[in-house]
C-alpha positions in Angstrom: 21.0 -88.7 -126.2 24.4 -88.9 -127.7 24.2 -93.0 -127.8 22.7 -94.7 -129.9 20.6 -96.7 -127.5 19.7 -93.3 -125.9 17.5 -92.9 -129.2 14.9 -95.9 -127.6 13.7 -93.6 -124.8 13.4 -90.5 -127.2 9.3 -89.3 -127.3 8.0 -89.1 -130.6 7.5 -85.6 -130.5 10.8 -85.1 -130.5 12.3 -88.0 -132.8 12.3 -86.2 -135.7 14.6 -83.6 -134.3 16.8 -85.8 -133.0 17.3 -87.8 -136.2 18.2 -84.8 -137.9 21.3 -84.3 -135.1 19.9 -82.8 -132.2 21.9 -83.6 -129.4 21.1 -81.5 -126.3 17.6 -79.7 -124.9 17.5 -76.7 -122.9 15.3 -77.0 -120.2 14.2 -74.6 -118.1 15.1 -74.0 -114.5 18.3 -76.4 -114.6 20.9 -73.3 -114.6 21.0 -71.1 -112.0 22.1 -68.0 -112.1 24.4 -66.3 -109.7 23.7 -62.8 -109.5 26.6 -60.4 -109.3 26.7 -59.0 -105.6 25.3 -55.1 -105.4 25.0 -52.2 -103.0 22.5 -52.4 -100.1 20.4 -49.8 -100.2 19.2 -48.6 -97.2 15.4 -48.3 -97.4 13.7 -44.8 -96.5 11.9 -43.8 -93.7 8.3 -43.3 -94.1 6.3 -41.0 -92.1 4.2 -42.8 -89.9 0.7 -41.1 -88.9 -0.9 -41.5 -85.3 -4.1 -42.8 -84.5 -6.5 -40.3 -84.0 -4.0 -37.8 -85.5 -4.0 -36.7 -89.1 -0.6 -34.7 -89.1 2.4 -37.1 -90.6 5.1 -37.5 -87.6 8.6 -37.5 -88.9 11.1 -39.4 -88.0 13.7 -38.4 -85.4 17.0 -38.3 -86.8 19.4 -40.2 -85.2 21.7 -38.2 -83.1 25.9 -38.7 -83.2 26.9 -38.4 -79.7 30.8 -37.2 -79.7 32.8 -37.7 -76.6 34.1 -34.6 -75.0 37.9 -33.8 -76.6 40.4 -34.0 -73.4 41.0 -30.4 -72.1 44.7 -29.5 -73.8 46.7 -28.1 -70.8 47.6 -24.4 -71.1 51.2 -23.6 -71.2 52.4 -22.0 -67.7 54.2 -18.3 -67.9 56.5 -18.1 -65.3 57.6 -14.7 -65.0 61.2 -13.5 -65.6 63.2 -13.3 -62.2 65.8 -11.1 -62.2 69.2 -12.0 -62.0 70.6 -12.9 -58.4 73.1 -9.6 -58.9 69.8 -7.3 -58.7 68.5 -7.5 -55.2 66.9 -4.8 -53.3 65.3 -1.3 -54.9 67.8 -2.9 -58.2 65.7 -5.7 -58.8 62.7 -3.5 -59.1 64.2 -1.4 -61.2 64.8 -4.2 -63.0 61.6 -5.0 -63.6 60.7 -1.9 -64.7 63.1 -1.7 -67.5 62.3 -1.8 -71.1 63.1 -5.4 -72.6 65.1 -4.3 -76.1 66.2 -0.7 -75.7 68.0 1.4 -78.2 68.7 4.4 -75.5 69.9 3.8 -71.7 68.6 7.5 -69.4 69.9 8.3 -66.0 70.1 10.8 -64.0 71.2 11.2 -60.6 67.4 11.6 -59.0 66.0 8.7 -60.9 66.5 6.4 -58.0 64.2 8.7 -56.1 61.5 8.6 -59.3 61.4 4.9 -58.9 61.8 4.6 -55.3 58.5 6.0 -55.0 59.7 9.5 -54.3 58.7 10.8 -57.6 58.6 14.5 -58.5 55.8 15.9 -61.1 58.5 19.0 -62.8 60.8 16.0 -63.4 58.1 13.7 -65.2 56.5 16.9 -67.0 60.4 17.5 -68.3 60.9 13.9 -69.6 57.3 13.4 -71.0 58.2 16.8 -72.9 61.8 15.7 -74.0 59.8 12.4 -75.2 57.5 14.3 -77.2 60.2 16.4 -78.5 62.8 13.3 -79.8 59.7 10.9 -81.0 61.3 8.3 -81.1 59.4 4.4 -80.9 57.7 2.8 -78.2 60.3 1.0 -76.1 63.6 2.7 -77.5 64.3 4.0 -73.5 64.4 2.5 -71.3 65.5 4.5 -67.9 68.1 2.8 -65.4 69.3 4.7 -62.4 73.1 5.3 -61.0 71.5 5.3 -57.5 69.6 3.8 -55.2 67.7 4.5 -51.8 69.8 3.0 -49.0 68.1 3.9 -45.7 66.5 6.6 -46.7 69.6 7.7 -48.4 70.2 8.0 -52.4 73.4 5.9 -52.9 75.5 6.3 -56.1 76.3 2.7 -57.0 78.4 2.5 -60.7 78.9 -1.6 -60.3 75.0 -1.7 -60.5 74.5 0.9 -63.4 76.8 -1.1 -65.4 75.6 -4.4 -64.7 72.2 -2.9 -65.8 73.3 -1.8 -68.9 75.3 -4.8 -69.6 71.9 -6.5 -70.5 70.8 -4.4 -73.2 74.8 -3.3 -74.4 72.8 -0.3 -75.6 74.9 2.0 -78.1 73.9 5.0 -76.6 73.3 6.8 -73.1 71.4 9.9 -72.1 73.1 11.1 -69.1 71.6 14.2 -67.2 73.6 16.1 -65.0 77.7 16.2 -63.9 77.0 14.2 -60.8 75.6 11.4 -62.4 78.4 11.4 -65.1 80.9 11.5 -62.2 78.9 7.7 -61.1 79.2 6.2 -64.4 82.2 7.5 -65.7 84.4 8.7 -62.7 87.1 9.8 -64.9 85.2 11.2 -67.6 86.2 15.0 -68.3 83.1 17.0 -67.2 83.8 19.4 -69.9 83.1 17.6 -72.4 79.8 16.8 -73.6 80.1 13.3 -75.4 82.3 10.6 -74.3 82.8 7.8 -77.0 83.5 4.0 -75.4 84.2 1.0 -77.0 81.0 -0.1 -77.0 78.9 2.8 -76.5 78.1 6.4 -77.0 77.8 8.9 -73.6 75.7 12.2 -74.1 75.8 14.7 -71.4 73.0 17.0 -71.3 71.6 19.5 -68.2 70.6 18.8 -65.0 67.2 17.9 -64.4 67.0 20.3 -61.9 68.0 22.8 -64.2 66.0 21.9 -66.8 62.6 22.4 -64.7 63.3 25.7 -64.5 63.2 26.3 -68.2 60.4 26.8 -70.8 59.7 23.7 -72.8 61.0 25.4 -76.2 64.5 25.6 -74.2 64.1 22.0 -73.0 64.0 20.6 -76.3 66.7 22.7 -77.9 68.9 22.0 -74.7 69.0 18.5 -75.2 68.6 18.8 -79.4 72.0 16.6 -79.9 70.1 13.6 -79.1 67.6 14.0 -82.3 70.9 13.4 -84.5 71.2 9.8 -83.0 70.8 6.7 -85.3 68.7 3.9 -84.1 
């Protein structure tokens, strides 16, 4: 329509607009429109009635299958063997023993109390002496100076200080004369506390001795152990 020989084919209905400077039309349906993209929306499901049936069924949801997770392997615990030093009765003594004690006991019979020659007044002594000191859980731990050897408690030194060597605890509870004379063969039996280097030696009674005593004199005959500091 811009030309003039465009102006020719122009209806008459619309000369008079075009005379006056119209240039363009609009007509309708030569655009098209893009429509910016949007969301699918996913349609609901309706409840859908059975023939013969007037109650609505709903819908099964659908059901997310998971794969069973891969079993995690539990860790193994292998138990602690002792040391290739400890054989025989020692190793079970071993095993016995108390894993961080602050207090190493001995006496000359307790290779005969874990040996399986146990005697009750001893146990009824030391369970009262325990009550008595109240000290924690796991602060004794009892190691002997002796062992059964064919049917024959043998004193054995090497063995009580390889046990203690373990723990390096900075005291020990020793009962009796003849088991001081196992641990500390030069040790004068007079005295009743022997200081090391490294640790701290407390001579008290005789188990056998203390049996025989009521359990107010057990506990005041072995009273210098209450002023220890763990």
């Amino acid at each position: 329509m811009g030309s003039p020989s465009a102006r020719l084919k122009t209806r008459e209905s619309l000369r008079s607009w075009v005379e006056s400077g119209l240039e363009f039309l609009y007509r309708p349906g030569s655009v098209s429109v893009v429509d910016a993209p949007s969301e699918q929306v996913a349609a609901p499901i309706a409840a859908t009635t059975p023939a013969g049936n007037g109650q609505p069924v709903r819908p099964t949801p659908p059901v997310s299958r998971q794969e069973p997770a891969a079993a995690r392997p539990r860790p193994t615990v292998t138990p602690i063997a002792p040391p290739p030093d400890f054989h025989g009765p020692w190793a079970g003594f071993l095993k016995s023993a108390k894993t961080s004690p602050k207090v190493v006991l001995t006496y000359m019979e307790l290779g005969l109390d874990l040996g399986g020659q146990s005697d009750p007044r001893r146990r009824d002594v030391l369970k009262n002496l325990q009550a008595h000191l109240r000290w924690p859980a796991g602060t004794i731990t009892f190691w002997p100076c002796s062992a059964l050897q064919d049917n024959t408690l043998q004193p054995d030194s090497g063995m009580f200080w390889k046990g203690w060597d373990l723990w390096r605890t900075p005291t020990i509870a020793c009962f009796g004369e003849e088991a001081l004379r196992v641990i500390l063969p030069d040790a004068d039996p007079a005295m009743s506390t022997h200081m090391l280097e490294h640790v701290i030696v407390y001579v008290l009674p005789p188990l056998a001795r203390l049996t025989t005593m009521l359990p107010h004199e057990q506990q005041l005959a072995v009273d210098v152990l209450t002023k220890i500091r763990l």
